[in-house]
C-alpha positions in Angstrom: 103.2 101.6 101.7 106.8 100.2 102.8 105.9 97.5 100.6 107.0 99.6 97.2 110.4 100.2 99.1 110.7 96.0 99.8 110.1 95.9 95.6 112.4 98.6 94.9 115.1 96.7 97.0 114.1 93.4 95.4 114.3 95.2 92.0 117.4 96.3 92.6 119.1 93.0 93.5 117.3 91.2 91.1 119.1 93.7 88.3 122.3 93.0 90.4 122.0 89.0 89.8 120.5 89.1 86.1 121.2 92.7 84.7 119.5 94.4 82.1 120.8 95.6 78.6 120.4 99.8 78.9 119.0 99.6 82.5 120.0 102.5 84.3 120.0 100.8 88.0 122.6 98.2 85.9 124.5 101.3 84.9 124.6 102.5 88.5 125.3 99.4 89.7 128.4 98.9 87.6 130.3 102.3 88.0 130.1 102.8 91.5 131.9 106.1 91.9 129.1 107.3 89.3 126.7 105.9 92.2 128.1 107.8 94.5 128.1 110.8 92.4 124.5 110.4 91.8 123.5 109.9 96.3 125.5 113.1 96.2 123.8 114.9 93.8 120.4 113.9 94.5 120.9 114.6 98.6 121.8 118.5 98.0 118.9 118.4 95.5 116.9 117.5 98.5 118.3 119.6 100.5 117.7 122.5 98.3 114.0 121.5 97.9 113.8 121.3 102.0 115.3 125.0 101.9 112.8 126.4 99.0 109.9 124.0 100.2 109.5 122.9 96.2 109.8 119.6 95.0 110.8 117.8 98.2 108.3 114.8 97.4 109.9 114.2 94.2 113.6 115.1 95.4 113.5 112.6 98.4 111.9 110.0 96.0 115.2 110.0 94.2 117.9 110.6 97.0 116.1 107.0 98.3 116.5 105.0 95.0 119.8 106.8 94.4 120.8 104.8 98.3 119.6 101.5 97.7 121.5 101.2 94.6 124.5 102.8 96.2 123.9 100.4 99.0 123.0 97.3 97.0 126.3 98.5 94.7 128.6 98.3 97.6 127.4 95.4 99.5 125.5 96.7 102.2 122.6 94.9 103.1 119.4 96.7 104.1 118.8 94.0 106.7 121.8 94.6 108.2 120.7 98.3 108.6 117.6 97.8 109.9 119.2 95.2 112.4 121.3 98.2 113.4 118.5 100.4 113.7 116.3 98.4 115.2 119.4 97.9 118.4 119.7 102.0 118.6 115.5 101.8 118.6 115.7 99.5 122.4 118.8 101.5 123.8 
């Protein structure tokens, strides 16, 4: 199961390194205030599924590819994150 969010990380870098002509992760990845716009967007549309319990499967879905390419965009590396979680995890 975690294993599609390990491909969608590698997918993303992978578009990073070599992107693709019309790819919208590449379009993400290059316009990084439209990035952000998009993590925005997609996190009240979350939030507003959560509140009307509709569509929260769907919603979530894109709030998380939204982050990684937000992430991947800016130069934060997942296993730095999960390093920092995993430190809060044995406090």
């Amino acid at each position: 199961m975690f294993n599609t969010l390990e491909s969608l990380f590698n997918l993303v870098r992978e578009r990073k390194k070599n992107p693709v002509k019309g790819s919208y992760t590449n379009k993400l990845i290059a316009d990084k205030s439209l990035s952000k716009a998009k993590v925005i967007e997609e996190v009240n549309e979350l939030i507003e599924a959560v509140e009307n319990k509709t569509n929260t499967i769907h919603e979530t879905a894109d709030v998380l590819y939204h982050l990684v390419v937000y992430l991947e965009a800016s130069n934060i590396r997942i296993e730095d994150v999960m390093i920092e979680l995993e430190k809060r995890r044995n406090q």
